[in-house]
C-alpha positions as CSV (number, residue, x, y, z in Angstrom):
1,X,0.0,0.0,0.0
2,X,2.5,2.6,0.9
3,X,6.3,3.0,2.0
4,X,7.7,6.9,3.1
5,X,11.1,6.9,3.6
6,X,12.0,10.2,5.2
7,X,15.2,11.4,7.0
8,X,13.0,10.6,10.6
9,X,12.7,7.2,9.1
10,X,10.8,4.7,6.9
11,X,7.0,4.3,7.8
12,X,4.9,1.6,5.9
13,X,2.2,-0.9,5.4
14,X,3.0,-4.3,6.9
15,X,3.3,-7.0,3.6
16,X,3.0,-6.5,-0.3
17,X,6.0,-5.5,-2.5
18,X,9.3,-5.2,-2.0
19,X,10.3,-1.1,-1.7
20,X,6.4,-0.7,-2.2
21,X,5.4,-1.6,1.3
22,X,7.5,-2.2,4.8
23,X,7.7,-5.8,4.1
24,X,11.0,-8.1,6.4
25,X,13.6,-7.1,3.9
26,X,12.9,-3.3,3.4
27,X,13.1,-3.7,7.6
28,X,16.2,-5.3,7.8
29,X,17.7,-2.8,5.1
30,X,16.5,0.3,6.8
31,X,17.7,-1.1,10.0
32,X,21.1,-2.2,8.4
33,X,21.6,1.4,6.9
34,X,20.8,2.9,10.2
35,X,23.7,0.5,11.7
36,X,25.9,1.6,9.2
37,X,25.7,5.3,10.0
38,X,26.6,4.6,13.2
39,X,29.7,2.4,12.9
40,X,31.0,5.1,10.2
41,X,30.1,7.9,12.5
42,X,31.1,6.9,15.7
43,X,34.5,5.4,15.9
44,X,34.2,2.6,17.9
45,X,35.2,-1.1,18.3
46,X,31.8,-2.1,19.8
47,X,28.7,0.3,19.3
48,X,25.3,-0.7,21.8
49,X,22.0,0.1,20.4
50,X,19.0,-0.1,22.4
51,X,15.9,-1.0,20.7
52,X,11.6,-1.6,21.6
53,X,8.0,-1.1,20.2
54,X,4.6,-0.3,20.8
55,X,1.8,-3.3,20.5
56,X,1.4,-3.1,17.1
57,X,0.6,-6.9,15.6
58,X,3.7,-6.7,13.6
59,X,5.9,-5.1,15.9
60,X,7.2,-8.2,17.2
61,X,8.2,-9.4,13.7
62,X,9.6,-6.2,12.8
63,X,11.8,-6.1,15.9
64,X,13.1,-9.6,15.5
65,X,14.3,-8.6,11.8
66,X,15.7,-5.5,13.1
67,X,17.1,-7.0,16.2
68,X,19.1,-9.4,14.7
69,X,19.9,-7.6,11.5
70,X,21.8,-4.9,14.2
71,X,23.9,-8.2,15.1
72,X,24.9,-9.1,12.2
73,X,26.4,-5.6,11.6
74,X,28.4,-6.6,15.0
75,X,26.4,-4.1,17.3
76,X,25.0,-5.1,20.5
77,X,21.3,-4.6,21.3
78,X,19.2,-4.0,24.6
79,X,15.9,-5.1,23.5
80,X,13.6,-3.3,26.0
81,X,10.9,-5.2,24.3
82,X,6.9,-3.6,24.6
83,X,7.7,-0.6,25.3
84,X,6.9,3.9,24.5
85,X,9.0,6.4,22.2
86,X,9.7,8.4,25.5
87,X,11.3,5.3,27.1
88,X,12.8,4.3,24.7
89,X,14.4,7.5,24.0
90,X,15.4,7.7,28.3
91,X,17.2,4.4,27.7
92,X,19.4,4.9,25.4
93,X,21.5,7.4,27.6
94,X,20.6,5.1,30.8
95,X,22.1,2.4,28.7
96,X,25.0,4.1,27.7
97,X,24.1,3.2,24.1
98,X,25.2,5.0,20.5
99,X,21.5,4.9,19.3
100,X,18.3,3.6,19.5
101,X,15.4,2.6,17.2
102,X,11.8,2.8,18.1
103,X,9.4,0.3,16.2
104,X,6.1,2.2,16.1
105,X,4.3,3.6,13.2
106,X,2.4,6.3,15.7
107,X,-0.8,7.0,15.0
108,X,-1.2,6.0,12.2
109,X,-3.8,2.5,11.8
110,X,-2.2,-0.8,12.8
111,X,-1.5,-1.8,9.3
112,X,1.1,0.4,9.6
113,X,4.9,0.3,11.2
114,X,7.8,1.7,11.3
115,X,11.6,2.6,11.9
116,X,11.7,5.5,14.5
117,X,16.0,6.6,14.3
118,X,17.6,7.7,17.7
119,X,21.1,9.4,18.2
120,X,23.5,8.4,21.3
121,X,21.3,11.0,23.5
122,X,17.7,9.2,22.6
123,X,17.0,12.3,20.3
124,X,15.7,11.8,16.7
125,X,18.0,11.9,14.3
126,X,18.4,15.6,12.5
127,X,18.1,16.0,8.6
128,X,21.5,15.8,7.7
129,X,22.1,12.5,9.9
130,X,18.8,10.9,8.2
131,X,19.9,11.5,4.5
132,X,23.0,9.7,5.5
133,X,21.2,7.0,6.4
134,X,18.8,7.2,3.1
135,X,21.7,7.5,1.1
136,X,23.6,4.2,2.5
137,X,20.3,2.5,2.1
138,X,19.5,3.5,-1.7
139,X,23.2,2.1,-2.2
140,X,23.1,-1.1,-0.2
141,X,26.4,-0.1,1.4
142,X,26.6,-2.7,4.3
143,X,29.2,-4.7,5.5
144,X,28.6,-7.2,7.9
145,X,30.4,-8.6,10.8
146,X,32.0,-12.4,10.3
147,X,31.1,-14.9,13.0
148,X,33.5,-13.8,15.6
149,X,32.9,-10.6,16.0
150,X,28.9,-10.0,16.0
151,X,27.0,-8.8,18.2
152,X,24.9,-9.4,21.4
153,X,21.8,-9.4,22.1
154,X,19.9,-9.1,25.9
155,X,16.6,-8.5,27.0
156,X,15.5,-5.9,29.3
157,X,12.0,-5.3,29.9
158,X,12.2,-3.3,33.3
159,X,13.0,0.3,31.2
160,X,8.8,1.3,31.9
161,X,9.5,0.5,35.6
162,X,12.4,3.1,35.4
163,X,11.0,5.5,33.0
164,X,8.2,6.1,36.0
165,X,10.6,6.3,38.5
166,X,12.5,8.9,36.5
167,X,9.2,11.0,36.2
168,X,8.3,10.8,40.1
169,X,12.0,12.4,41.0
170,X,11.2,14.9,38.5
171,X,11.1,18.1,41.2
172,X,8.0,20.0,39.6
173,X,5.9,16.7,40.2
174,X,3.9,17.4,43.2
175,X,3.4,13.4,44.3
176,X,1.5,14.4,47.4
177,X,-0.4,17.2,46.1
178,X,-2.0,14.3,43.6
179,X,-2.5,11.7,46.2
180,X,-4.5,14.1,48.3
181,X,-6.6,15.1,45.7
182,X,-8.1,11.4,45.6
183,X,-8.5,11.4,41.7
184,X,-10.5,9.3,39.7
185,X,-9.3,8.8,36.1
186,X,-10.4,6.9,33.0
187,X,-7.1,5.8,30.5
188,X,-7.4,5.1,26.9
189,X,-4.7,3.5,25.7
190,X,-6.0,2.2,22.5
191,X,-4.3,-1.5,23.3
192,X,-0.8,0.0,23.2
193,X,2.1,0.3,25.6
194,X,0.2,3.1,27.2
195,X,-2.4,0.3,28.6
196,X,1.0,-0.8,30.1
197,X,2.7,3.0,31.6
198,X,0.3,5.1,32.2
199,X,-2.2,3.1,34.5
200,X,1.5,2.0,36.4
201,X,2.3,5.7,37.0
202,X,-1.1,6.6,38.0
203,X,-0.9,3.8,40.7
204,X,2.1,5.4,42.2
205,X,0.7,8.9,42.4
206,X,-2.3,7.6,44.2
207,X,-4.6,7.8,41.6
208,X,-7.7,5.4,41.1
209,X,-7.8,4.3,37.7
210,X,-10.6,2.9,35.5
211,X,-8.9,1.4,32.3
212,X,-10.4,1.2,29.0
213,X,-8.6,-0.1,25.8
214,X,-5.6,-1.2,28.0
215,X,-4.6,-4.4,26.3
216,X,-1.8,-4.5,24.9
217,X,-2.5,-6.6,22.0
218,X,-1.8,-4.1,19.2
219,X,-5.7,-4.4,18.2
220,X,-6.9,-0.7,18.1
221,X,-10.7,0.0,18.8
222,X,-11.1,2.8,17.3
223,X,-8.6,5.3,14.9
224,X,-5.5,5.3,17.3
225,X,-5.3,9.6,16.4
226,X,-6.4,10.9,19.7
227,X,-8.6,13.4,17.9
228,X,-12.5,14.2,19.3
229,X,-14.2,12.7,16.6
230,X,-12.6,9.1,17.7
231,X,-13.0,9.6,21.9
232,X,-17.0,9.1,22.1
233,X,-16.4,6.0,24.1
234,X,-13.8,7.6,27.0
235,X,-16.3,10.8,27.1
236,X,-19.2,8.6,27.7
237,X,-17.4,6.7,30.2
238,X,-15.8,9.7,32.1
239,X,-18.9,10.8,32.8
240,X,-20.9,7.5,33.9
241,X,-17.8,6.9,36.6
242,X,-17.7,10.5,37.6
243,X,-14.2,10.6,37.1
244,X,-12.5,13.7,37.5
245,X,-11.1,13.5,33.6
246,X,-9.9,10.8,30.8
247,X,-6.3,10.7,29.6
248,X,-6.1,9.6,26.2
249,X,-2.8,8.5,24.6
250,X,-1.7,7.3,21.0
251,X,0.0,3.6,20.6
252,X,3.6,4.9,21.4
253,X,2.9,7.7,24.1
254,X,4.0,11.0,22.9
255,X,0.9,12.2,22.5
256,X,-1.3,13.1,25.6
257,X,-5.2,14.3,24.9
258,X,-7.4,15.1,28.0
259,X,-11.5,14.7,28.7
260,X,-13.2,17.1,30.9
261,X,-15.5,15.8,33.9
262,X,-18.1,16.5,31.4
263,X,-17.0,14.4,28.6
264,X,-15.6,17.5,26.4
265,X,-12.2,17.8,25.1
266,X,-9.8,19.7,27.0
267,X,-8.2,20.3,23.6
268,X,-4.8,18.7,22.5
269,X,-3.5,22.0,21.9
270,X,-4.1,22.9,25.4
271,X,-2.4,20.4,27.2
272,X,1.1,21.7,26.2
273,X,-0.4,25.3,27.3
274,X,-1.5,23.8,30.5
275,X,1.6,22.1,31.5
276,X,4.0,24.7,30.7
277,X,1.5,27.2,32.9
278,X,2.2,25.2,35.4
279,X,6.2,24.7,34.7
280,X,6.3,28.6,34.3
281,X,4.4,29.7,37.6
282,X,7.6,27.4,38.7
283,X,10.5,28.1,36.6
284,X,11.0,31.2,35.0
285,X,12.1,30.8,31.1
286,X,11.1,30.4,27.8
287,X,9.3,28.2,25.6
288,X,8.7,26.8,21.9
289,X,6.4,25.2,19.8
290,X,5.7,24.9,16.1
291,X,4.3,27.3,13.7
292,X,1.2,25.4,13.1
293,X,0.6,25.4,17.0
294,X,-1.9,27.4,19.4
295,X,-0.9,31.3,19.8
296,X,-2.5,30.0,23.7
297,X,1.2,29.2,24.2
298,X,2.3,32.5,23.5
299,X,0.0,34.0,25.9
300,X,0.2,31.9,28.6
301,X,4.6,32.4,28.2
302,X,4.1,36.2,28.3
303,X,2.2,36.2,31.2
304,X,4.8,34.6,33.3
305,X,7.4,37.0,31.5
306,X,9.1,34.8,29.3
307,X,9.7,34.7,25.7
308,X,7.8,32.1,23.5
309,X,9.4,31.5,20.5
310,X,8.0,29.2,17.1
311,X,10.1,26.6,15.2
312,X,9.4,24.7,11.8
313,X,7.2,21.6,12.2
314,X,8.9,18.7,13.6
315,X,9.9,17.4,16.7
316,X,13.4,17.8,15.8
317,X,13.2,21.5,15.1
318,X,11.1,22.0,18.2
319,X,14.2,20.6,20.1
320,X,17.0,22.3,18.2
321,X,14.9,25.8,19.0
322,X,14.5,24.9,22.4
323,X,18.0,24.4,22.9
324,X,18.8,27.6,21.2
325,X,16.4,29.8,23.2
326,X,17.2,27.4,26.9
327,X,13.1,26.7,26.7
328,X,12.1,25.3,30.2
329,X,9.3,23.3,28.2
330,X,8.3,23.3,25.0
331,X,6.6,20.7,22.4
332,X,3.7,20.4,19.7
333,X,0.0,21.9,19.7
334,X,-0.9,17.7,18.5
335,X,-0.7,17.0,22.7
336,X,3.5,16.0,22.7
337,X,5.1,17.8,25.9
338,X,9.3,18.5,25.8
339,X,10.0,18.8,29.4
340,X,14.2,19.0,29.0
341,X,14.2,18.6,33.1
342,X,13.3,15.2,31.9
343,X,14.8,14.4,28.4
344,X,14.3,16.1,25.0
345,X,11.9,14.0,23.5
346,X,7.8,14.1,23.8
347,X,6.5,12.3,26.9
348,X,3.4,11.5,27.9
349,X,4.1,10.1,30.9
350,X,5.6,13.4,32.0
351,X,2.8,15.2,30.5
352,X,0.2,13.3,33.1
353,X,2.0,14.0,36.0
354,X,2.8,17.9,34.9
355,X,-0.9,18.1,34.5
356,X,-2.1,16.3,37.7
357,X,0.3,18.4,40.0
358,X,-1.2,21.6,38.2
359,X,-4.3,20.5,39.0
360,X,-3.8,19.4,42.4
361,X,-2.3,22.4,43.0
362,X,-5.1,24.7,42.0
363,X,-7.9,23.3,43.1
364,X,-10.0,23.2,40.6
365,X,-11.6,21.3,38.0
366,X,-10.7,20.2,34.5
367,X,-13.1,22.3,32.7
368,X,-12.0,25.0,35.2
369,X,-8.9,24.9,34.1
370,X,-9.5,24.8,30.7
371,X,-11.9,27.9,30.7
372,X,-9.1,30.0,32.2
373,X,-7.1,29.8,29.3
374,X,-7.5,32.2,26.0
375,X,-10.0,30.7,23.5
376,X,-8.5,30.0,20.3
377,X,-10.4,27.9,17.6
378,X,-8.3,26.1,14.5
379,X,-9.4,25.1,10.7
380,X,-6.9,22.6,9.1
381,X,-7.7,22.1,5.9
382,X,-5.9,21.1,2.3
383,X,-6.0,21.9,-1.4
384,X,-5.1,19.3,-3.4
385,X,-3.5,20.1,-6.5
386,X,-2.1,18.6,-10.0
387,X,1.7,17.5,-10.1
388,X,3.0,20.1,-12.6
389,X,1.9,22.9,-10.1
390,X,4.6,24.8,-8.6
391,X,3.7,24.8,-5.4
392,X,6.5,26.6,-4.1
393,X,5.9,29.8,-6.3
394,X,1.9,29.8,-5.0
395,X,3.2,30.3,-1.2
396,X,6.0,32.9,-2.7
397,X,2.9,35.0,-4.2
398,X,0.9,34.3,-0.8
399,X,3.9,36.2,0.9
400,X,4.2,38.5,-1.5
401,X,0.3,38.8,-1.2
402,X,0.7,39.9,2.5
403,X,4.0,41.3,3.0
404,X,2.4,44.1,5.0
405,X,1.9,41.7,7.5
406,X,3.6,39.7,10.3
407,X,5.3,37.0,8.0
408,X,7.5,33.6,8.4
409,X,9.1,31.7,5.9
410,X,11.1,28.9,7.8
411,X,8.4,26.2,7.2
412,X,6.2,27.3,4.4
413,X,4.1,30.5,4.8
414,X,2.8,31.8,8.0
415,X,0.9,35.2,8.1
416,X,0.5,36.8,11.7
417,X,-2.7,38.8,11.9
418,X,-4.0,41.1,15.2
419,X,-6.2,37.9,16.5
420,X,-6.0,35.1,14.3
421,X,-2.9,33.1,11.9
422,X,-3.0,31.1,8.9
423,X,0.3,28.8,7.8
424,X,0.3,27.3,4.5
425,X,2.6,24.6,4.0
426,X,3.4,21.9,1.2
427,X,2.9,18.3,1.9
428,X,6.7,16.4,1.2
429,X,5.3,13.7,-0.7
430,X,2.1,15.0,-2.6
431,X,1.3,17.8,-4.7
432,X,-0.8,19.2,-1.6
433,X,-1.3,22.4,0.6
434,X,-2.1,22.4,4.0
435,X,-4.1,25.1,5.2
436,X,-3.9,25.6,8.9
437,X,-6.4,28.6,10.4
438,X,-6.2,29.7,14.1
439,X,-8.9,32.7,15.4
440,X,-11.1,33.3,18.5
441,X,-13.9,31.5,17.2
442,X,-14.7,28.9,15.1
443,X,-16.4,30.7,12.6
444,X,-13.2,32.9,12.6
445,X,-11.0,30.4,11.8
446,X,-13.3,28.5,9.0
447,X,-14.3,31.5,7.4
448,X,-10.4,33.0,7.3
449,X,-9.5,28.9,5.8
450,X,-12.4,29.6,3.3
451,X,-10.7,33.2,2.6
452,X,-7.4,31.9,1.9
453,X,-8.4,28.9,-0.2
454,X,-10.2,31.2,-2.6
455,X,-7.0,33.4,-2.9
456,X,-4.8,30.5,-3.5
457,X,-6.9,28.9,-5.9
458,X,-7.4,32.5,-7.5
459,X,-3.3,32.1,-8.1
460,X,-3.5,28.6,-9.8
């Protein structure tokens, strides 16, 4: 059906044709090219690599390939076996370990897999360090280890026990403060590893926990994209239980979405606001997100006097902006909290207990909470055009368009307005345009996507 290979990695559907789909031997060359990389960047005599995956029904198969193709180059592995990105990317430095690769496709449907790429500090690879990788793949430059020297390969499945334990000694996390607040909470862990981490971090903090789609047998129950339209059955159930909110997470946890008391949607882009309010009122400093994320951010940072800057889309630009600027947190308006107390990496497990202490701490309820932050409403939409388009000259004559205005160009088009945004940006593997619309109202936002679509389409 599909195969993407991009510098974060190579995402595809399980079976089908070779190069066409993600089928055992584009695994095993993807995972061999990544291997190579590292013996020809780092020189070493022995190079450790620590590897896991979400529940996914071909995750296991896909990690054996990859497992023992890393062997065969002569590189140890730690297979940490079911596991989440975040951990995965907190044991590779634990491990002292020269990579890591994380064997989840996201949230994408469970057809899908892939080949998530770590450096020696559990960060994703950057763009220059993926095109390496690309390049030693398109030109099947291997060489593999003779019998004597390959490498080892150990188990260790205790790296969600210590991910948990690295959260709770995180300062900022109020552990009392949540136990005393006797929480009820409903988890929805679409039968991924979050089924496995969030309801074992919940127990610690003291939290009584009603689980739903905890199974971690890869076999999602609804589209894993912890969007509204997909969450009818936690709403429902957060409000039959009387719980005091839901956590949603997607199959490999870097992605936190929360559920009011009254079944509403505290709003993925909201829960990076929330949790750096509360980081903030703690921690004076700065913060980041992406371009196509909620101006709430910026708010919320000004408020507390710091600066609030916005990066390309990407997790690695988020992180290289946040190390730039010394963000104290940071991340993605899709729910995906960069806490560098922690690690640079999205982490819902730090997320949940960021949140909980913020709410312990105040008081109040969910929906509280949520109404005391600025209301901003969001339009995403595309245009979907012909190949022989240039779509690169349409955004030059959308800046040109409104140069009057507050303009970036780092990722696409973005045009600042007094109360609302609009970023345009092409899609890297489709002659597409995404249309992303932010105002203080719904209405705002669809009628200023309707605007801009009309203009664009004026160009073509």
């Amino acid at each position: 059906m599909a195969l993407i290979k991009s510098i974060s990695g190579i995402r595809g559907t399980i079976g089908g044709e070779v190069n066409n789909n993600l089928t055992p031997i584009d695994a095993v060359k993807f995972a061999a090219a990544y291997g190579m990389w590292l013996k020809n960047n780092l020189e070493k005599n022995r190079l450790k690599v620590v590897v896991g995956r979400d529940a996914r029904i071909s995750g296991k198969m896909v990690s054996s390939l990859v497992c023992n193709t890393l062997v065969g180059l002569g590189i140890d592995v730690v297979d940490v076996g079911l596991s989440t990105t975040p951990t995965v990317e907190i044991a590779v430095p634990l491990e002292n370990a020269d990579g890591g690769i994380i064997i989840t496709a996201s949230h994408n449907p469970k057809q899908w897999n892939a080949l998530k790429l770590l450096n020696e500090k559990g960060e994703f690879l950057n763009a220059a360090e993926g095109e390496k990788v690309l390049n030693i793949a398109e030109n099947d430059a291997y060489l593999f280890a003779e019998v004597d020297d390959l490498g080892r390969y150990k188990k260790n499945q205790q790296y969600i026990e210590k991910h948990i334990a690295e959260v709770l000694n995180l300062p900022l996390v109020a552990i009392e403060a949540i136990k005393n607040a006797n929480f009820k909470v409903v988890v929805d862990a679409v039968n991924s590893t979050g089924g496995i981490a969030i309801p074992a971090l919940l127990k610690e903090l003291g939290v009584e926990c009603i689980e739903l789609y905890c199974t971690p047998n890869g076999q999602f129950p609804h589209n894993p994209e912890p969007l509204k339209e997909h969450l009818t059955a936690i709403s429902e159930l957060v409000v039959k239980e009387k719980a005091d909110l839901g956590i949603v997470v997607d199959p490999d946890v870097d992605r936190l979405a929360l559920v009011c008391e009254d079944g509403s949607m505290f709003g993925e882009e909201y829960t990076l606001v929330a949790c750096a309010d509360y980081v903030l009122g703690k921690t004076k400093g700065n913060t980041v997100s992406n371009l196509s994320s909620s101006r709430a951010l910026r708010d919320i940072t000004e408020k507390h006097g710091g600066n609030y800057q916005a990066s390309a889309v990407g997790e690695v630009n988020v992180v290289e902006l946040m190390k730039a600027s010394k963000a104290v947190i940071g991340g993605e308006g899709n729910g995906g909290i960069i806490y560098p107390e922690s690690h640079y990496g999205r982490d819902s497990l730090v997320g949940v207990a960021l949140f909980l202490s913020h709410l312990a701490s105040l008081k109040i309820s969910c929906k509280a909470l949520r109404a005391s932050y600025p209301s901003y409403f969001m339009s995403k939409n595309k245009i979907e055009l012909t190949p022989e388009i240039n779509v690169d000259a349409i955004l030059e004559q959308m800046a040109s368009k409104y140069k009057n205005e507050d303009i970036s160009t780092i990722d696409g088009v973005k045009i600042n307005f007094a109360s609302e945004w609009v970023h345009l940006r092409k899609s890297n593997t489709e002659p597409i345009i995404r249309i992303y619309t932010e105002s203080t109202s719904q209405q705002g936002a669809d009628n200023l996507a309707i605007r801009i679509i009309k203009e664009i389409k004026e160009i073509i």
